[in-house]
NUTORZA-955751 format. One record per residue (C-alpha): x, y, z. Coordinates in nm, 4 decimals. Layout:
BEGIN
- X; Y; Z
...
This chain:
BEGIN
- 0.0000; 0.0000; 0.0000
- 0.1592; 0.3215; -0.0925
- 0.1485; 0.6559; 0.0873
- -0.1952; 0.7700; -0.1040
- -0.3563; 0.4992; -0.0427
- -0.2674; 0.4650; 0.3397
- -0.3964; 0.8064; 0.3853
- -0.7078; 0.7588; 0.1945
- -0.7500; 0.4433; 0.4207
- -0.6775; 0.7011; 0.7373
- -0.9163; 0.9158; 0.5457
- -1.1823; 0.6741; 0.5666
- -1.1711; 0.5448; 0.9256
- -1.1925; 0.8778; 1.0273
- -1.4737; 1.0024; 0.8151
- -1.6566; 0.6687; 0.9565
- -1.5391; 0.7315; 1.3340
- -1.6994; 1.0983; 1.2941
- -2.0318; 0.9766; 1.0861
- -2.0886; 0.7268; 1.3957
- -2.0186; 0.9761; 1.6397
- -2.2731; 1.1950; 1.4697
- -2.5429; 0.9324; 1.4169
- -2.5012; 0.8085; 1.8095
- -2.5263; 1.1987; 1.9417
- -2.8526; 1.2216; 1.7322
- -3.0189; 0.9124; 1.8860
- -2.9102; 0.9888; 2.2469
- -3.0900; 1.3187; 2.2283
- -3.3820; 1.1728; 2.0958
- -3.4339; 1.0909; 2.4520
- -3.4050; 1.4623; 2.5357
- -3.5468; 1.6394; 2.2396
- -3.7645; 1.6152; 2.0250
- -3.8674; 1.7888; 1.7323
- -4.0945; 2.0665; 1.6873
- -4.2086; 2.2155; 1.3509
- -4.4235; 2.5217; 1.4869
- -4.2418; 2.7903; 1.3379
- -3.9886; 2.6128; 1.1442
- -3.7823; 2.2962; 1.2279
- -3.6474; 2.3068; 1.5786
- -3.5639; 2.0976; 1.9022
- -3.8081; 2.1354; 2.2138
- -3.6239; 1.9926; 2.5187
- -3.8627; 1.6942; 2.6037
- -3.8500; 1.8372; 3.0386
- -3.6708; 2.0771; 3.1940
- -3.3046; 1.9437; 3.2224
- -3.1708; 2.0560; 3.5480
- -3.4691; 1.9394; 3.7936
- -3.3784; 1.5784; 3.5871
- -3.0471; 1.5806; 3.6559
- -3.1035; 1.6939; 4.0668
- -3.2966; 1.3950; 4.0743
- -3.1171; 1.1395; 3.9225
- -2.9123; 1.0168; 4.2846
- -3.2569; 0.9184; 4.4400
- -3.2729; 0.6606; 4.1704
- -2.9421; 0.4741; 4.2535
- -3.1509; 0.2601; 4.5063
- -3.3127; 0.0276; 4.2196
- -2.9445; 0.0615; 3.9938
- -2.8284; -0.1738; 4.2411
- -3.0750; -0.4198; 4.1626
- -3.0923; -0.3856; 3.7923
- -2.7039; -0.5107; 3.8448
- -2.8051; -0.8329; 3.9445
- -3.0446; -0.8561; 3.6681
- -2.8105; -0.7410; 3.4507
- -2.5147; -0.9627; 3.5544
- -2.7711; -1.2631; 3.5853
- -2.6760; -1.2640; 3.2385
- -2.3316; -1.4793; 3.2219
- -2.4598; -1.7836; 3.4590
- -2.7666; -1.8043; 3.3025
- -2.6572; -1.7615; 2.9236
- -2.3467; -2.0289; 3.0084
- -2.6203; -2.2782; 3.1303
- -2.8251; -2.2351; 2.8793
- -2.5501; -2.2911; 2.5880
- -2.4718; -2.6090; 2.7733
- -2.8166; -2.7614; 2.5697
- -2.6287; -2.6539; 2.2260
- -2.3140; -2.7103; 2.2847
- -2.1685; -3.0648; 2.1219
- -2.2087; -3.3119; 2.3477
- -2.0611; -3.3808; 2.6245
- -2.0656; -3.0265; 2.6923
- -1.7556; -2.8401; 2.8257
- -1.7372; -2.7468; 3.1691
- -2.0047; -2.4808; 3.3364
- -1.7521; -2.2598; 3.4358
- -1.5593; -2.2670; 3.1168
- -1.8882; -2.1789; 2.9540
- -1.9768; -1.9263; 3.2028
- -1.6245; -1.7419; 3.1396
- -1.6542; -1.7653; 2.7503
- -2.0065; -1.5650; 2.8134
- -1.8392; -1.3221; 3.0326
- -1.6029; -1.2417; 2.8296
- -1.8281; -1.2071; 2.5513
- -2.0049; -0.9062; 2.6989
- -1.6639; -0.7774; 2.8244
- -1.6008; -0.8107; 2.4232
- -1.9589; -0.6245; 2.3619
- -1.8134; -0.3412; 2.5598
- -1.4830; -0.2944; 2.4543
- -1.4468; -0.3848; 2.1008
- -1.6509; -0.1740; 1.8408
- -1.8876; -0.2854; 1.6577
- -2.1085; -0.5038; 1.9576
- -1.8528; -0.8610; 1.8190
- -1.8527; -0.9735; 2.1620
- -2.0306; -1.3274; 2.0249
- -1.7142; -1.3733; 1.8098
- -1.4950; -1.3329; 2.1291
- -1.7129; -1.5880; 2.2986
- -1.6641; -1.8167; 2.0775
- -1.2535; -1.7508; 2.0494
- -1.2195; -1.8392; 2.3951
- -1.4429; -2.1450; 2.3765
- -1.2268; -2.2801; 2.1580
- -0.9022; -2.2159; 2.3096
- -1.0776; -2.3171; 2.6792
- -1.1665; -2.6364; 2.5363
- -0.7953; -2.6789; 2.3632
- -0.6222; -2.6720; 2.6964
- -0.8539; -2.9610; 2.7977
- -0.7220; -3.1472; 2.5347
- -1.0436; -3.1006; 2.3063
- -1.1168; -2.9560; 1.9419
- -1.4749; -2.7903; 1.8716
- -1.3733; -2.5994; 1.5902
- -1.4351; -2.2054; 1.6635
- -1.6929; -2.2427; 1.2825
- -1.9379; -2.5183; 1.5277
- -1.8744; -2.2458; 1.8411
- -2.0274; -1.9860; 1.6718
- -2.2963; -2.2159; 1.4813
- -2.3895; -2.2758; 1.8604
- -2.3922; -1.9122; 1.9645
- -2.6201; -1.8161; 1.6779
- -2.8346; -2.1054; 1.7224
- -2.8903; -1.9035; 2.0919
- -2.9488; -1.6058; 1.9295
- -3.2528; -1.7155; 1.7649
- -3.3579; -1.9307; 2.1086
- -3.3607; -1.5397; 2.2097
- -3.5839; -1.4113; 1.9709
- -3.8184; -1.6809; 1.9794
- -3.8621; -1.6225; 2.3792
- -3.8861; -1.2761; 2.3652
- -4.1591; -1.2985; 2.1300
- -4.3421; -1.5682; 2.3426
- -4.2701; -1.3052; 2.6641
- -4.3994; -1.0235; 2.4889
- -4.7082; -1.1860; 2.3588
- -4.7845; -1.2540; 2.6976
- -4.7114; -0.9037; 2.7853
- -5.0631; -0.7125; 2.8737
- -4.8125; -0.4336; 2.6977
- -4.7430; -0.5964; 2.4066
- -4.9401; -0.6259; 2.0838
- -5.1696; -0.9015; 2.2017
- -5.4118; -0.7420; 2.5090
- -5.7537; -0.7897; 2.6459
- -5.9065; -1.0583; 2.8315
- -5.7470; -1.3342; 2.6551
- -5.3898; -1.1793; 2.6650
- -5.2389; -1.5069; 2.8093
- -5.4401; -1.7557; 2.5899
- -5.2951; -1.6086; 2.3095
- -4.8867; -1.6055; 2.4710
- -4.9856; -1.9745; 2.5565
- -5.0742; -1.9718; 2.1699
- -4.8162; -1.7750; 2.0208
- -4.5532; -2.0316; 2.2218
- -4.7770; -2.3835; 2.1163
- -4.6393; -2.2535; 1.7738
- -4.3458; -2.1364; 1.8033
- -4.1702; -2.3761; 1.9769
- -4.2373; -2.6721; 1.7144
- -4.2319; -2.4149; 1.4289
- -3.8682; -2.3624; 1.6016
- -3.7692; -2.6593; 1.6078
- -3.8782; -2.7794; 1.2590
- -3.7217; -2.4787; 1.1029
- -3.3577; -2.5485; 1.2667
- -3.3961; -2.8942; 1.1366
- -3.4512; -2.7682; 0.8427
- -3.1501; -2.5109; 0.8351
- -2.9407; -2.7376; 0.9493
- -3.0563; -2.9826; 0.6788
- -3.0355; -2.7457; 0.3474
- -2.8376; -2.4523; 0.4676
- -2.5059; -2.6252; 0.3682
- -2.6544; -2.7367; 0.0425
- -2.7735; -2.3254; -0.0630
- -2.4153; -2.2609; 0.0943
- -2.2377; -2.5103; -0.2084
- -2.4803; -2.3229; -0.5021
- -2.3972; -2.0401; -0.3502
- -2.0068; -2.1161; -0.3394
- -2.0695; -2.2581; -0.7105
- -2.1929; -1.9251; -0.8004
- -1.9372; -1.7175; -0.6822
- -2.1969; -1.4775; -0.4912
- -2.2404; -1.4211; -0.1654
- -1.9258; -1.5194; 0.0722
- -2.1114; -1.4228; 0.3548
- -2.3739; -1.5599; 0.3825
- -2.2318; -1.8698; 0.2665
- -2.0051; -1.8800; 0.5908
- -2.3070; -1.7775; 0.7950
- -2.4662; -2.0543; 0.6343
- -2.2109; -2.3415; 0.7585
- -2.1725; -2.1924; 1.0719
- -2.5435; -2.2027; 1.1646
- -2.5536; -2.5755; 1.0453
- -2.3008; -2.6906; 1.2018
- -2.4328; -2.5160; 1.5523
- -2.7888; -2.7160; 1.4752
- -2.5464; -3.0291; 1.4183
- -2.3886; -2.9893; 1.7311
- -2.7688; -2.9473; 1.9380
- -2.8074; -3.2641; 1.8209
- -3.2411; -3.3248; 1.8428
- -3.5475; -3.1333; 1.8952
- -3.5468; -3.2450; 2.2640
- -3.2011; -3.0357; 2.3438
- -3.3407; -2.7473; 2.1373
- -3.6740; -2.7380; 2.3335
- -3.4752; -2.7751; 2.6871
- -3.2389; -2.4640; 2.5712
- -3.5952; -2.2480; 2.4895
- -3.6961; -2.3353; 2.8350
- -3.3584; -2.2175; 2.9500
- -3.3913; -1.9193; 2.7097
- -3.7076; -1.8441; 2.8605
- -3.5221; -1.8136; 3.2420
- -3.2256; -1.6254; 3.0763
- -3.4139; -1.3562; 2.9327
- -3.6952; -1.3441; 3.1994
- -3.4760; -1.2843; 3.4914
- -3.2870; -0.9765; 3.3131
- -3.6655; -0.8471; 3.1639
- -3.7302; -0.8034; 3.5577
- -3.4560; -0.6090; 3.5853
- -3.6058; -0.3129; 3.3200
- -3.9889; -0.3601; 3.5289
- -3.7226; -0.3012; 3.8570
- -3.6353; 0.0124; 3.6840
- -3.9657; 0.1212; 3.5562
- -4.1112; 0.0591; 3.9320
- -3.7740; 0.2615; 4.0449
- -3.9071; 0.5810; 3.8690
- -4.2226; 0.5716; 3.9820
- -4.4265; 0.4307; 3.6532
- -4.7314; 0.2012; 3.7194
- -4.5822; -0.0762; 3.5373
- -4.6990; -0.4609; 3.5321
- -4.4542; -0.7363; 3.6328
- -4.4537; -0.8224; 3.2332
- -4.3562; -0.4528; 3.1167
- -3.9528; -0.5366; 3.1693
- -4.0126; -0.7194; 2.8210
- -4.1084; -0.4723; 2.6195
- -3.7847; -0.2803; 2.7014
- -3.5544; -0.5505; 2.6648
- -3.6967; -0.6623; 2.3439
- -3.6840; -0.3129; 2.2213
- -3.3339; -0.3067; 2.3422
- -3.2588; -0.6248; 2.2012
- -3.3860; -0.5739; 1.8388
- -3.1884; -0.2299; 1.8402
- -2.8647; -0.3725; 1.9136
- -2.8609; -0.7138; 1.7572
- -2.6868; -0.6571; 1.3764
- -2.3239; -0.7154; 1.4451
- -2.0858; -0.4009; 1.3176
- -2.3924; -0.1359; 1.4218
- -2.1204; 0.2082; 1.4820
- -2.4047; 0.3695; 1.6911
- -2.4829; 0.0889; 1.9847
- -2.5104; 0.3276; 2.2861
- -2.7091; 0.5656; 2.0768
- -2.9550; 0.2508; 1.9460
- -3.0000; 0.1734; 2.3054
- -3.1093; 0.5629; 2.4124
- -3.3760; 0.5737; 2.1244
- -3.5129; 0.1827; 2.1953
- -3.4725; 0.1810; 2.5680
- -3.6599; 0.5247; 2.6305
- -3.9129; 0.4681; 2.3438
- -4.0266; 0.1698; 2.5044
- -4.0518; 0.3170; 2.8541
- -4.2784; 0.5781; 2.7111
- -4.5167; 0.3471; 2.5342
- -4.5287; 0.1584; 2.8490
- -4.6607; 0.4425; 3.0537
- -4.3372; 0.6521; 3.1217
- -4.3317; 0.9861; 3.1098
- -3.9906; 1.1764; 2.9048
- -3.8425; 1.2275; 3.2581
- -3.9020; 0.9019; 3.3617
- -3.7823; 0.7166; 3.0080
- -3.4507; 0.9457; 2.9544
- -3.3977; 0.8356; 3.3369
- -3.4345; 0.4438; 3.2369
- -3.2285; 0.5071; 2.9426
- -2.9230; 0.6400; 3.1278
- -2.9259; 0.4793; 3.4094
- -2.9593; 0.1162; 3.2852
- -2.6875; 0.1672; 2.9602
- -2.4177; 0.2876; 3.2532
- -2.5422; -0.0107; 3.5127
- -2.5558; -0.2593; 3.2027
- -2.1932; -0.1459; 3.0620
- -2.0895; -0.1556; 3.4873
- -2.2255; -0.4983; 3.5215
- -2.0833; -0.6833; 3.2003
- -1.7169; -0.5093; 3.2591
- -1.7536; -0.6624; 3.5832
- -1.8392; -0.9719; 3.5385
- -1.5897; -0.9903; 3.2042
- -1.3061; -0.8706; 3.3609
- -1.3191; -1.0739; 3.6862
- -1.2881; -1.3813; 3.4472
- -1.0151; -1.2526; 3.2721
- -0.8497; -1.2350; 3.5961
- -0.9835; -1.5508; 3.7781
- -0.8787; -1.7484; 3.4220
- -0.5362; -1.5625; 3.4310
- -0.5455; -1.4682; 3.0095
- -0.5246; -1.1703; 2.8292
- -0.7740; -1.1019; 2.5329
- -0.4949; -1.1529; 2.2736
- -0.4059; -1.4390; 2.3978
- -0.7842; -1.6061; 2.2386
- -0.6881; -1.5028; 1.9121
- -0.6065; -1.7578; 1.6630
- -0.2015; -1.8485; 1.6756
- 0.0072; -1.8066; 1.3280
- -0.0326; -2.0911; 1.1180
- -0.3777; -2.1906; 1.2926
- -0.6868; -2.2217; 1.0937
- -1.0289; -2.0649; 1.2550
- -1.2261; -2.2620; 1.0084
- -1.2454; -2.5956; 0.8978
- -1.2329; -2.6560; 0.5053
């Protein structure tokens, strides 16, 4: 690469480090402002800023609790992948680490590639023991989880009086919504893992599409390594624990500020939350979170105050909580993050 080309490269990075600087700052005042065409395009401050900000200590009470939640995350999530991991499963507490340091990953590497981490040290934890799961089946595994996590947070929020289903026969139609789901699950991860690395060959054939293609293998082999539809239901189930104890943590906070909020509300947020953060490589994370976080509270019942207080207050304890949790494993396991990267000469991927 010669000298025009390196600083066209510099060029670049910094042109997209400024862009997603700009794109964050506009979604984290959309949880302050809001826009007001009476007279022309303008912002109108959402409340008035400094009786917010004088009353954001009495809220540290509940913080403390949403930690928990929030931190409930690893041992639950490294239980859970215990039902898709290939069997026998690797230890809990190798599992539990490789989470942790997933959402240390999710908070210190840009772009939200903490999964990739995860499944990095995975693979090395399981090479000291003397075992190969290729990092490829890891990650198969981890995004076999990730749709285990969208199927239960649609289940949760159909059973959510705030959620699209509501009336009388709100939890008939969750218990509905999860009769066919979880089947419709099940049969449609067969079925991935059944085509998905024949579309991945005519893809390869094709030349199109390298992406996907790997995404493609990946995914299979992760449905390989569940093994049958019994495992897959058992990891909902767990899915269903995972994502219900850290849901309580967001009705903890919407109780904290004071909003008239049913045990069932926490879901809304987190699956607004979840949705706004999910596509790997997203430059404007924190931002996403501000717009999701306090645009659920409002539908929910919050008022601004109340919503830009949710929003702040569980993005800092949520950051807090998965830097703890990461980097007391990086400590109690005695590695550096460098040291899960691949070693010269060592291939990630299987042919």
């Amino acid at each position: 690469m010669n000298r025009a080309e390196t600083r066209r490269s510099i060029g670049r990075k910094i042109l997209g480090v400024l862009v997603a600087v700009c794109v964050s700052s506009i979604l984290i005042g959309s949880a302050f402002f809001r826009p007001s065409f009476e007279g022309g395009l303008r912002l109108v401050p959402r409340f008035p800023f400094e009786a917010w900000l004088s009353d954001l200590p009495k809220n540290l009470w509940w913080v403390g609790i949403f930690i928990l939640f929030s931190a409930s995350m690893a041992p639950l999530r490294g239980w859970r992948w215990g039902f898709t991991l290939p069997r026998p499963p690797p230890p809990y507490w190798d599992r539990y680490h490789a989470v942790a340091l997933g959402l240390l990953g999710n908070n210190v590497i840009p772009g939200k590639l903490g999964e990739g981490l995860r499944a990095l040290a995975m693979t090395r934890f399981c090479q000291q023991r003397g075992r190969e799961i290729p990092f490829a089946q890891t990650l198969g595994t981890i995004l076999v989880c990730k749709l285990l996590d969208l199927v239960a947070l649609l289940i949760l929020v159909a059973a959510s009086p705030n959620g699209p289903f509501f009336g009388s026969n709100v939890f008939g139609s969750g218990f509905v919504g999860a009769a066919i789901a979880i089947p419709a699950l099940t049969f449609g991860l067969l079925a991935v893992g059944r085509w998905a690395p024949r579309l991945a060959d005519a893809l390869h054939r094709r030349g199109r599409a390298p992406r996907l293609q790997v995404l493609l293998r990946e995914l299979a082999l992760g449905v390989a390594a569940s093994g049958s539809p019994r495992r897959l239901a058992l990891a909902l189930l767990a899915t269903l624990v995972a994502i219900s104890a850290v849901a309580m943590g967001y009705t903890t906070a919407l109780w904290g500020v004071g909003v008239d909020a049913d045990p069932f509300a926490g879901v809304i947020l987190l699956a607004a939350v979840t949705l706004g953060q999910s596509p790997p490589g997203v430059p404007a994370g924190m931002g996403m979170y501000y717009l999701s976080s306090s645009w659920a509270a409002r539908l929910v019942g919050a008022t601004a105050e109340q919503a830009a207080t949710i929003a702040v207050l569980t993005h800092l304890a949520t950051v807090l909580s998965h830097l703890g949790v990461g980097l007391a494993s990086l400590l109690i396991r005695r590695i550096r993050l460098r040291d899960l990267l691949p070693r010269r000469g060592e291939n990630r991927v299987p042919a």
